[in-house]
C-alpha positions in Angstrom: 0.0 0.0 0.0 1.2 3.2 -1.3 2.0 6.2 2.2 0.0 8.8 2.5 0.9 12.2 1.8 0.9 14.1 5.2 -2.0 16.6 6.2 0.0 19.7 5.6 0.7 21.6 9.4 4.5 22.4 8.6 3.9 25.7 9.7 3.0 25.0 13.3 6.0 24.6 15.4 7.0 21.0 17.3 6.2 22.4 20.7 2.7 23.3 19.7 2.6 19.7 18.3 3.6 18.6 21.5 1.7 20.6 23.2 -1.6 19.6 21.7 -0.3 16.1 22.4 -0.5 16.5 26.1 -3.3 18.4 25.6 -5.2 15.3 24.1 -4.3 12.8 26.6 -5.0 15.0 29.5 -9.0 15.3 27.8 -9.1 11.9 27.1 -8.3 11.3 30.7 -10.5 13.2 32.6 -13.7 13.1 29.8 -13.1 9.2 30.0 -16.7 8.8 30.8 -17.4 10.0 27.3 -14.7 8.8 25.4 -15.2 5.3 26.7 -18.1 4.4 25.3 -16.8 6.3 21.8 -14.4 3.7 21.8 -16.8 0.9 22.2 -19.0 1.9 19.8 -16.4 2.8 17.2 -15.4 -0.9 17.7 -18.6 -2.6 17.5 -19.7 -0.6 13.7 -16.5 -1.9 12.8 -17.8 -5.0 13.6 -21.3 -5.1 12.9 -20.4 -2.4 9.3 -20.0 -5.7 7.2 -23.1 -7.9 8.2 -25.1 -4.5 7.7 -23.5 -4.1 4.3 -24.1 -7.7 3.1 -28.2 -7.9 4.1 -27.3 -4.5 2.1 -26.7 -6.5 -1.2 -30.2 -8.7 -0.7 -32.1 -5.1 -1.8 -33.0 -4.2 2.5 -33.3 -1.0 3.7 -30.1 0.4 5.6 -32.4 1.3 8.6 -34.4 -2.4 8.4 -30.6 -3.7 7.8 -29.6 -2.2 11.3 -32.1 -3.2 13.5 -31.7 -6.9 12.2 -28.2 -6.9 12.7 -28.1 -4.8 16.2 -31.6 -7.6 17.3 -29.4 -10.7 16.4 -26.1 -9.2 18.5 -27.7 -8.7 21.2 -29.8 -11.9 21.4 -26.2 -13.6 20.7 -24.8 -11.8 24.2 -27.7 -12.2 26.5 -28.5 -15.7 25.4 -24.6 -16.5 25.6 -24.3 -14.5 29.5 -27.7 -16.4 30.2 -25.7 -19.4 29.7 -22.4 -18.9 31.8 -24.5 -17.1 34.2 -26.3 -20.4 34.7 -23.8 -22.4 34.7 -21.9 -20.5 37.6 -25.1 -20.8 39.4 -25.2 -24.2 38.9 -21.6 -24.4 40.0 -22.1 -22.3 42.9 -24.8 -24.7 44.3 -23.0 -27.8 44.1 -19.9 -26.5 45.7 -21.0 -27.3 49.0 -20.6 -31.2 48.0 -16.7 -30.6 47.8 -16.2 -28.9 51.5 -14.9 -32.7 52.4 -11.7 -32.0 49.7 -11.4 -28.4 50.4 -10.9 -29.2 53.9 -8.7 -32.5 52.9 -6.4 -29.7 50.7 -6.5 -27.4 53.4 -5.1 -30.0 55.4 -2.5 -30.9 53.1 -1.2 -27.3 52.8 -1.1 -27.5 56.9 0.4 -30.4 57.1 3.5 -29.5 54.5 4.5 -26.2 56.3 4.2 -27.8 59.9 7.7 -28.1 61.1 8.9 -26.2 57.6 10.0 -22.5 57.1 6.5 -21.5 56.9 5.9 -22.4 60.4 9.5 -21.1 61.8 8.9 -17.7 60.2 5.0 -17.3 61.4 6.5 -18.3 65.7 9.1 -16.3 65.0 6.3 -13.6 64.4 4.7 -14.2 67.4 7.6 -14.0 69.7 8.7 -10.9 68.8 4.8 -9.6 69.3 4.8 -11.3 72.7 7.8 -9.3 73.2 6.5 -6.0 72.2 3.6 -6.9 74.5 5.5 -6.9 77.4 8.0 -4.1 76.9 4.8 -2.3 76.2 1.7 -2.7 78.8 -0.3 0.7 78.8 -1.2 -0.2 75.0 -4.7 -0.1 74.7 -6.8 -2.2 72.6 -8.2 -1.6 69.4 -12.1 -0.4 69.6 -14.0 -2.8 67.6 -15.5 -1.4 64.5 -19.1 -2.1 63.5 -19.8 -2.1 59.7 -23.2 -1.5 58.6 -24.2 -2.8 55.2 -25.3 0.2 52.9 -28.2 1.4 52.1 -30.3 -0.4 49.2 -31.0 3.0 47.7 -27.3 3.6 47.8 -26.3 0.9 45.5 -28.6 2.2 42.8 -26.3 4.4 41.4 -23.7 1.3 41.0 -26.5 -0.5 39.5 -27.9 2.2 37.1 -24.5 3.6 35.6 -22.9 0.2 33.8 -26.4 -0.4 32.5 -26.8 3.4 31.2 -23.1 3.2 29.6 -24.8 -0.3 27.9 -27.4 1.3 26.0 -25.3 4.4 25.2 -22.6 2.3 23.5 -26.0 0.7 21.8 -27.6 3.9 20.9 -24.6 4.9 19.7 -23.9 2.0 17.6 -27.4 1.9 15.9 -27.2 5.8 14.8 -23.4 5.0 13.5 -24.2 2.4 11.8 -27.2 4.2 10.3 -25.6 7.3 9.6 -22.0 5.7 8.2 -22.5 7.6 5.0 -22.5 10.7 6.9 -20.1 10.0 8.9 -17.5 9.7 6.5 -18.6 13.1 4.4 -17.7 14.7 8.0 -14.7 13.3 7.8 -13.6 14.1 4.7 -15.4 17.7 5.1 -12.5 17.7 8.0 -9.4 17.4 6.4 -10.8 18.9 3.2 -12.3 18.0 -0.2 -9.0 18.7 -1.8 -7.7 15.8 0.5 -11.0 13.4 -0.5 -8.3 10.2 -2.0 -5.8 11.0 0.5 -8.7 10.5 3.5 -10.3 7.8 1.4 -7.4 5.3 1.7 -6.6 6.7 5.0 -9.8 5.3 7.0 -10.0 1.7 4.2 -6.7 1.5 5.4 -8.0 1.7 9.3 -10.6 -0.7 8.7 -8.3 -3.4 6.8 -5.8 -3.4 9.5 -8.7 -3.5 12.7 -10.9 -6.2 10.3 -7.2 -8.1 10.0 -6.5 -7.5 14.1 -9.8 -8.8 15.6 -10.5 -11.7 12.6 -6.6 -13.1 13.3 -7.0 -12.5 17.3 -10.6 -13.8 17.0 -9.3 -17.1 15.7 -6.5 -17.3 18.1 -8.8 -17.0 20.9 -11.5 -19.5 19.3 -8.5 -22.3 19.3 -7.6 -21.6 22.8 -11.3 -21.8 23.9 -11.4 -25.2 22.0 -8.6 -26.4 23.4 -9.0 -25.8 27.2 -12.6 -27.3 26.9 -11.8 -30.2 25.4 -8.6 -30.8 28.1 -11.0 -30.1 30.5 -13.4 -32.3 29.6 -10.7 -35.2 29.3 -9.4 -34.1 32.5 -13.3 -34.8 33.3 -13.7 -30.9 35.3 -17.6 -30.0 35.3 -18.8 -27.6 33.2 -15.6 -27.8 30.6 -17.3 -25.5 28.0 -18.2 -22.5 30.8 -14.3 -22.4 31.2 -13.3 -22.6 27.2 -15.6 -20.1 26.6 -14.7 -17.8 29.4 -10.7 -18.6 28.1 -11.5 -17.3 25.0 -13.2 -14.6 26.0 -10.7 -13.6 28.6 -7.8 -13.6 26.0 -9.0 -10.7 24.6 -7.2 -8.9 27.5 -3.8 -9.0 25.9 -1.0 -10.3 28.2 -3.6 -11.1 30.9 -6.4 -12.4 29.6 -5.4 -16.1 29.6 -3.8 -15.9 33.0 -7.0 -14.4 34.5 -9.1 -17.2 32.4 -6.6 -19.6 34.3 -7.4 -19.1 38.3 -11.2 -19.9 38.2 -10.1 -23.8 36.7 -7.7 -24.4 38.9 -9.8 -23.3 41.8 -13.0 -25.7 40.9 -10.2 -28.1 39.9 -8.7 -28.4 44.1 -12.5 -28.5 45.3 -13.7 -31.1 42.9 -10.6 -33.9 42.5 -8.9 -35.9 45.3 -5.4 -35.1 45.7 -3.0 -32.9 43.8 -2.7 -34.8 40.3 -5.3 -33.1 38.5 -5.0 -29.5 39.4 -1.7 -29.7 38.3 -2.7 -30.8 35.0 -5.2 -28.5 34.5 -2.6 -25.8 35.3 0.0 -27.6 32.8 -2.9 -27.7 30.2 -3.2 -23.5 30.5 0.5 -23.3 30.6 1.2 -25.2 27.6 -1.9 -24.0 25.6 -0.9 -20.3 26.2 2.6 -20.9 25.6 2.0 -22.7 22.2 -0.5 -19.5 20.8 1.7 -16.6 22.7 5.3 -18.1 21.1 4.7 -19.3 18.4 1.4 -18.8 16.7 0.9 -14.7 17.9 4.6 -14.0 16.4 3.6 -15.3 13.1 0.2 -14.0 12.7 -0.9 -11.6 15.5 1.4 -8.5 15.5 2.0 -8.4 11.9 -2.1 -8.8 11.0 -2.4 -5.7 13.7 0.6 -3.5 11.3 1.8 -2.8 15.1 5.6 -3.7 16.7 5.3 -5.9 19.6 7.3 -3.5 21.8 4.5 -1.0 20.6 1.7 -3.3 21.6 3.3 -3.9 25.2 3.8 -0.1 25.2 0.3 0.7 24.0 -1.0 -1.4 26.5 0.1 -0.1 29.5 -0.7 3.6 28.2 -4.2 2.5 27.4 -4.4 0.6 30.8 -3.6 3.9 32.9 -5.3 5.8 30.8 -8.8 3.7 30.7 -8.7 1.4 33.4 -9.7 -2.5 32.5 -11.6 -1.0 29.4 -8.5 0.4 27.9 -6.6 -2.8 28.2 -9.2 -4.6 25.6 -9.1 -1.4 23.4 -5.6 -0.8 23.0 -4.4 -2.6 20.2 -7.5 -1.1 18.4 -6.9 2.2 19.7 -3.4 2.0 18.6 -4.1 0.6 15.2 -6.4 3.6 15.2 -3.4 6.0 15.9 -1.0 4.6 13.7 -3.3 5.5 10.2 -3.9 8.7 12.0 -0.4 9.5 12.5 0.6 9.0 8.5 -2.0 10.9 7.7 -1.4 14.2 9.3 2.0 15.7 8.9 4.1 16.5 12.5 2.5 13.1 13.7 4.6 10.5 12.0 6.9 10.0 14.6 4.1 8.1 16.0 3.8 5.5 13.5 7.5 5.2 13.1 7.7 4.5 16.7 4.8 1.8 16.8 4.5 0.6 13.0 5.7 -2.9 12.5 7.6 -1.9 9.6 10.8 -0.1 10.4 11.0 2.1 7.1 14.5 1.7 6.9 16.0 0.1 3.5 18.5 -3.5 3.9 21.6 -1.6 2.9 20.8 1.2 5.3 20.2 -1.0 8.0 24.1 -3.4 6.5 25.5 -0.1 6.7 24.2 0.6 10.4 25.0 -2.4 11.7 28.5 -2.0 10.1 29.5 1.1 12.0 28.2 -0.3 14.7 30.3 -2.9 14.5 28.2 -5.8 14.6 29.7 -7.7 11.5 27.8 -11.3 12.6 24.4 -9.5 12.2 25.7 -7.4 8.8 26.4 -10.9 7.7 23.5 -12.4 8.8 21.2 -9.7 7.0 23.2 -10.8 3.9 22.6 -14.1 4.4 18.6 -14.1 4.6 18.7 -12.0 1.5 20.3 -15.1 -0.3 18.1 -17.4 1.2 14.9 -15.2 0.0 16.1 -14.8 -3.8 20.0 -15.0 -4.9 22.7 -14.1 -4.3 23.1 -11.6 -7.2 19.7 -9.7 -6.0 21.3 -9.9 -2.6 24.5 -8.1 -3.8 22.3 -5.6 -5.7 20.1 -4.8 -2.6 22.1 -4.4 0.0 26.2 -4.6 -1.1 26.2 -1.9 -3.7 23.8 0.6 -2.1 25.4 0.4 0.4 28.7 1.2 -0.6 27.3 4.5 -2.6 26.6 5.7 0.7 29.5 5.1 2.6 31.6 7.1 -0.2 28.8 9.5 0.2 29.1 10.0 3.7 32.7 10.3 3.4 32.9 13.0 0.4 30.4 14.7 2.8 32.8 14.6 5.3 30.3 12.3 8.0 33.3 9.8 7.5 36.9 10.5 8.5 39.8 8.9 6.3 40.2 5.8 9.2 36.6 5.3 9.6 35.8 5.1 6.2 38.8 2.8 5.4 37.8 0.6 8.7 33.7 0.7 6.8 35.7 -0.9 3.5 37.7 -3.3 5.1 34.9 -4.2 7.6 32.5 -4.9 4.4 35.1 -7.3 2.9 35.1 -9.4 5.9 31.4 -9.2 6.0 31.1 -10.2 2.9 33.9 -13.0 3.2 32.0 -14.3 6.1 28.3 -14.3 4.4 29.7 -16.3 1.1 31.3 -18.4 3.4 28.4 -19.4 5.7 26.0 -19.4 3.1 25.1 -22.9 1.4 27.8 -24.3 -0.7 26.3 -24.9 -4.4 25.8 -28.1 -5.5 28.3 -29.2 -8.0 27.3 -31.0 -11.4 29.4 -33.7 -12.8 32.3 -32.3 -14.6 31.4 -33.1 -18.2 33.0 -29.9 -19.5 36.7 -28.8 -19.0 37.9 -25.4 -19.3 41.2 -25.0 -20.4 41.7 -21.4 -19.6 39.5 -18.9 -18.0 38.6 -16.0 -19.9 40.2 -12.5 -18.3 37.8 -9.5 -17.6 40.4 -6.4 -16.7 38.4 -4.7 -13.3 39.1 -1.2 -13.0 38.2 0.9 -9.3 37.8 4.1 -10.7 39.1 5.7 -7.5 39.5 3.7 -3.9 38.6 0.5 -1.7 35.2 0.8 -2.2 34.9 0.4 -5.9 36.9 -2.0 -5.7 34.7 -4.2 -2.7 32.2 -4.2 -5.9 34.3 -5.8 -8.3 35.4 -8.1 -5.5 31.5 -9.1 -5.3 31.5 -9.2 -8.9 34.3 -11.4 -9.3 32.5 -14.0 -7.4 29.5 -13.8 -9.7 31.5 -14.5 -13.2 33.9 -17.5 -11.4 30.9 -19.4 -12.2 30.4 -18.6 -15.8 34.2 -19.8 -16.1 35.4 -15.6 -16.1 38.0 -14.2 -14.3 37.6 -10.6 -13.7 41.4 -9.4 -12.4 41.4 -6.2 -10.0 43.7 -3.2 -10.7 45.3 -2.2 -7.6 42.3 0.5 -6.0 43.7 4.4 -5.7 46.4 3.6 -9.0 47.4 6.6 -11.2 45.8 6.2 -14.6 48.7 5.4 -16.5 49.2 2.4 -13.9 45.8 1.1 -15.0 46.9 1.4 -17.8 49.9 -0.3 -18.0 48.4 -3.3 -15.5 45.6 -3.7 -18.2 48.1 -3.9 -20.9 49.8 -6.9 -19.4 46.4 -8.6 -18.7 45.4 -8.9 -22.0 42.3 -8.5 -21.1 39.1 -10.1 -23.4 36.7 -6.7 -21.9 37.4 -4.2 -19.5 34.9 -3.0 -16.7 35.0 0.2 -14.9 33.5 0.4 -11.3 32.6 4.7 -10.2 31.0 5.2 -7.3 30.5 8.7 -7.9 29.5 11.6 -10.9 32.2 13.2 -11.7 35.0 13.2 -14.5 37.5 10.6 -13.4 35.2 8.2 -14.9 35.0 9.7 -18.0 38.7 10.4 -18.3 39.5 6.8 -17.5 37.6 5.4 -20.0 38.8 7.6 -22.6 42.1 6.8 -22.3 41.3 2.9 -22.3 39.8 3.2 -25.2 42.8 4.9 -26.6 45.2 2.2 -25.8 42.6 -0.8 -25.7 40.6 0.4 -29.3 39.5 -3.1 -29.9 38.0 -4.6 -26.4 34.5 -4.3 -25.6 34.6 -1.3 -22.2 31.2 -1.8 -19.8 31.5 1.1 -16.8 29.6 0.1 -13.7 27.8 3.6 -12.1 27.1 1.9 -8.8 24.5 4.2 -6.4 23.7 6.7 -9.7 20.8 7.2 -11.9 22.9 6.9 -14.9 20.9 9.5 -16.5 20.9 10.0 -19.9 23.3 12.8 -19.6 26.0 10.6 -17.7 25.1 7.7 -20.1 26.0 9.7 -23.3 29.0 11.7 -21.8 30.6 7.8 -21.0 29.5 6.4 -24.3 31.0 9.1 -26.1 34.4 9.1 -24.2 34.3 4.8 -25.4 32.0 3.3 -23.4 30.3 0.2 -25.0 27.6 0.2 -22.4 26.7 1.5 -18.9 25.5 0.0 -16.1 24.2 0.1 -12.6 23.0 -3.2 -11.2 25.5 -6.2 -11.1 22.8 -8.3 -13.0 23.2 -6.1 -16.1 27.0 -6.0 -15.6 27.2 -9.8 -15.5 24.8 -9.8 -18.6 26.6 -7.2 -20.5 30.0 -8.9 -19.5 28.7 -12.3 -20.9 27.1 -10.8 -24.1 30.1 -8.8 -25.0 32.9 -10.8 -24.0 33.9 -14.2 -25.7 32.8 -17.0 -24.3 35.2 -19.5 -22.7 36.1 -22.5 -24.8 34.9 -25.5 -23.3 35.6 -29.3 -24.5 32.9 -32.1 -24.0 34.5 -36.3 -24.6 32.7 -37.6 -26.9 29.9 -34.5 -27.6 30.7 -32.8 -31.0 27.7 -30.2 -30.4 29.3 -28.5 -27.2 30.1 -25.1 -29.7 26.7 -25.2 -30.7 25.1 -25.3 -27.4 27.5 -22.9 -25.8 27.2 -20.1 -29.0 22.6 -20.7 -28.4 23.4 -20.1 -24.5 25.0 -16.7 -25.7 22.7 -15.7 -27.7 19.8 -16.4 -25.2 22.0 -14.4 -23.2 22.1 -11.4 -25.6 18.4 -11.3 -26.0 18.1 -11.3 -22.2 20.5 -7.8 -22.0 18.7 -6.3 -24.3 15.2 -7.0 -23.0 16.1 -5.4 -19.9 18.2 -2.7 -22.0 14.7 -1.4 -24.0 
C-alpha cells in the first residue's frame, strides 16, 4: 500500500505539536466517561459495518438492515451471558458437596508447612509480638469497628451507571451504523475535499488493518477456547465449555487475559478432584496451551495482521491501561491501530507511526550499513545471508552490497566519514562479505562433463579507492561461475598504472566500477579506449541514476555500455565478452550449445536494455 501524503501543518511549530499532544491525553483522561463508550462503539460498527452491508446486497433498507443486525447481537450476548451465568449458578450450588476436599487440601497445605520454614517464620512472628507486648503494657486495645451494610437505595447508582453506559454504547452503535454515509462526508469535510483520495485510503486503510487485528485474534482465541474445553473435559472438570468459553473470551485482555481465564479452573479443579494430580494438570494444560499460541502462533500471525511492533503493543497497553482502566486494556491494540493511520495521515504526527509501526522504514543496505559502523559484523552478515536465502545471491549483492557502498563514499565525500573510519567501513564490508559467502550454502556441483582450459580474463578497473573496488570483489565472485575471471587493478592507481596493468592482462573486456559523478570516470575510459581500441569497455555507475546525460558523456568518451546493477553488468559482461572454450568427450555439439546459451543471453541484456 502506497503512504499517504501528510496533512499539511509544517507551519505549526514541534512544541505546539507537542503541546496539543499532552493536551489530548489530559482530555481523554478526565472526559473518560465520554470517550469510553466512543471507543466501544467505534469498535462494534466496525464490527457489525460488514453484516449490515451484506443484508445491504439482498435489496433491504439500511435502517431495516440495522435493526436486524443490532436484534441478532444482542440476542447472541444475552443468550450467551444467560448461559455462563447459569452455569456459575449451577456451580455455585453444588460446591458445597466438595467442602470434604477443600478441607482434605486445606489440610495438606497445613500439614507441608508444619515443622517447615513457613511455620518457623509465622513463631518467629509471634515471639517478637509477645515481646512488644511486654516491653509495652499501657497499649490499649483496638475499639472494635461495626460495619453497617449500605443502604439499598445507595447501591442504585452502581447499579444504574454500567447499565446506562450499555445502552449508550448501543444507541450509539445503531445511529453509527445508520448514519455511516455521513459519517464519513464529515470526515472528509475535516481534512478537506482537496484531501478526498488521500482520507479515502486513509480510514480503508484503518478498517483493513482493525478487520485483520480482531479476525486473526478472534481465531487465536477460538483455538484456545477449543482447546481448554476439550482438556477439560478429558481431564473430566464439570462444566468444561463454561471455562473454554470464558478462556476465550478472557484472552481478549492482551498479556492477561489467559492468566485471568486460568485461576477460576484451577480453583473448581482443588475443590472437585482428590489429591493434587489433576490441578496440576489443569494448570499444565493452560500453561502449555498459552505458551504454544503466545510463542509461536501470535509471532507469526498476530502482530503483523495488527501493522503494530510488539514493543509498541506492550507499550500501547500499558498507556491505554492507565489511561482507561480494565476497558482500555481490551481497546488498546484497536486504539493503537487507530493512531498509527492517523499518524501517516497528518504531517508533524509520524513519529508516531515510526515508533509503533511494524515496519521499520528503513532500506537493507541502510540497516548493513548501520550495523557495520556499529560494528556488529555477525548480524551485517547475517542480513546478507537471509537476503540469499529469500532470492539469490546476485539480487542480494544488488540490494544491499552496492547501495550500500554508494553511501559510505557519500558519507565520506560529505565529510560524516573521517579517512580511518571510512577505510575501517571498507575493510569491515570485505570481511562481512567473506564471512556471508562463506556461511552461506555451498552450491551443489554437477558432474564435470565440461573442461575449461583457460578462463577468460575480464580487466576490473576501481575508478578511484577500496570501495569500488569491494564491488568488483563481489562481482568477481559472480563470473567465477560462468568460467570468467575478472582481475582487480590495484584501487587508488594513477591512470597510467591502469593502464599499464591492463596492458599486461590482455584482457578479453574491460569493466570500470565509479561510485561517484564526476570526470574521473570519463577520463579513465577515454584513455582505455585509446590504448585498448579493440576490447569491448562496460563502466559500472554503482548508487547513480545513470541518467541519460552521464550515459552519453561515457559512451561518447568509449564506453560500449553502462551499467548500474550487477545483473546487467554480469549480462553485459557475458554478451560482449567471448565465451570460454569448453571441450565435451565424446559430444561434437558442445560449440553449438555454448554459442545458443550466448545468444539467449544477448536477447536477455537487451530485453532489460529497451
Amino acid at each position: 500500500m502506497s503512504p499517504l501524503r501528510p496533512f499539511d501543518t509544517s507551519g505549526t511549530p514541534r512544541l505546539v505539536v507537542l503541546g496539543g499532544l499532552i493536551l489530548a491525553i489530559a482530555c481523554l483522561y478526565w472526559a473518560r466517561i465520554i470517550f469510553i463508550p466512543i471507543a466501544l462503539a467505534l469498535l462494534a460498527t466496525f464490527l457489525l459495518s460488514p453484516v449490515v452491508a451484506l443484508l445491504r446486497r439482498t435489496g433491504l433498507h439500511r435502517v431495516a438492515a440495522v435493526v436486524i443486525v443490532i436484534a441478532l447481537a444482542v440476542l447472541l450476548v444475552v443468550g450467551v451471558g444467560w448461559v455462563l451465568f447459569s452455569q456459575i449458578t449451577a456451580l455455585a450450588d453444588d460446591l458445597p458437596q466438595y467442602r470434604a476436599t477443600i478441607a482434605r487440601k486445606i489440610a495438606d497445605v497445613q500439614r507441608v508447612g508444619k515443622g517447615g520454614t513457613l511455620q518457623k517464620v509465622e513463631e518467629t512472628a509471634q515471639d517478637v509480638m509477645a515481646q512488644i507486648r511486654r516491653t509495652d503494657p499501657q497499649v490499649k486495645k483496638p475499639m472494635p469497628v461495626v460495619v453497617t451494610p449500605p443502604s439499598p437505595l445507595g447501591q442504585i447508582p452502581r447499579i444504574v451507571e454500567p447499565i446506562g453506559g450499555a445502552v449508550f454504547v448501543l444507541v450509539l452503535v445503531v445511529f453509527m451504523l445508520i448514519q455511516q454515509r455521513e459519517l464519513r462526508a464529515r470526515v472528509v469535510r475535516l481534512f478537506g475535499p482537496d484531501r478526498l483520495a488521500e482520507t479515502t485510503r486513509a480510514l480503508d486503510e484503518a478498517s483493513e488493518r482493525i478487520s485483520r487485528y480482531l479476525l486473526t485474534q478472534t481465531a487465536l482465541n477460538a483455538s484456545f477456547g477449543i482447546a481448554i474445553a476439550v482438556g477439560l473435559f478429558v481431564l473430566g472438570l464439570p462444566f468444561a465449555l463454561t471455562w473454554g468459553v470464558f478462556g476465550a473470551l478472557l484472552r481478549f485482555i492482551p498479556y492477561a487475559g489467559a492468566w485471568i481465564a486460568t485461576s477460576i479452573p484451577v480453583f473448581v479443579s482443588l475443590a472437585v478432584f482428590d489429591g493434587w494430580m489433576k490441578p496440576l494438570l489443569v494448570v499444565g494444560l493452560f500453561v502449555v496451551t498459552e505458551a504454544i499460541i503466545a510463542f509461536v502462533l501470535e509471532p507469526l500471525f498476530f502482530a503483523r495482521s495488527a501493522g503494530v511492533s510488539s514493543i509498541a503493543l506492550l507499550i500501547s497497553v500499558a498507556f491505554w491501561t492507565w489511561l482507561w482502566g480494565p476497558i482500555g486494556l481490551a481497546l488498546a491494540i484497536p486504539l493503537t491501530v487507530w493512531l498509527v493511520v492517523f499518524s501517516h495521515t497528518v504531517k508533524g504526527l509520524e513519529f508516531i507511526g515510526i515508533l509503533v509501526d511494524d515496519d521499520a522504514g528503513l532500506d537493507q543496505h541502510i540497516i548493513f550499513y548501520q550495523r557495520i559502523l556499529a560494528g556488529d559484523d555477525q548480524e551485517a552478515a547475517e542480513l546478507v545471508r537471509e537476503a540469499v536465502k529469500t532470492g539469490s545471491d546476485l539480487a542480494a549483492y544488488d540490494s544491499i552490497l552496492v547501495p550500500a557502498m554508494a553511501r559510505v563514499r557519500r558519507d565520506y565525500e560529505t565529510g560524516q566519514l573521517p579517512p580511518a573510519e571510512y577505510a575501517h567501513v571498507i575493510e569491515t564490508t570485505r570481511a562481512v562479505l567473506d564471512r556471508a559467502i562463506a556461511a552461506g550454502p555451498t552450491p551443489a556441483t554437477e558432474a564435470p562433463a565440461a573442461e575449461v582450459p583457460e578462463q577468460v580474463i575480464v580487466a576490473g578497473c576501481p575508478v578511484r579507492d577500496g570501495a569500488d573496488r569491494v564491488v568488483l570483489t563481489t562481482l568477481n565472485r559472480v563470473l567465477e561461475r560462468d568460467g570468467y575471471s575478472l582481475q582487480i587493478v590495484s584501487a587508488g592507481a594513477l591512470v597510467s598504472e591502469t593502464l599499464a596493468a591492463v596492458q599486461e592482462m590482455n584482457p578479453a573486456s574491460i569493466f570500470v566500477s565509479s561510485l561517484e559523478e564526476s570526470g574521473r570516470a570519463r577520463h579513465l575510459v577515454k584513455r582505455l579506449r585509446t590504448v585498448c581500441p579493440e576490447i569491448p569497455i562496460v563502466v559500472g555507475c554503482w548508487g547513480l541514476q545513470a541518467s541519460s546525460r552521464l550515459r552519453a558523456d561515457l559512451c561518447a568518451a568509449g564506453a560500449d555500455d553502462v551499467v548500474t546493477t550487477l545483473a546487467q553488468a554480469r549480462n553485459d559482461l557475458l554478451r560482449l565478452t567471448p565465451a570460454p572454450e569448453r571441450t565435451l568427450e565424446g559430444d561434437d555439439d558442445s560449440t553449438d550449445s555454448e554459442t545458443e546459451r550466448r545468444e539467449g543471453l544477448g536477447l536477455v541484456a537487451a530485453r532489460e536494455e529497451s
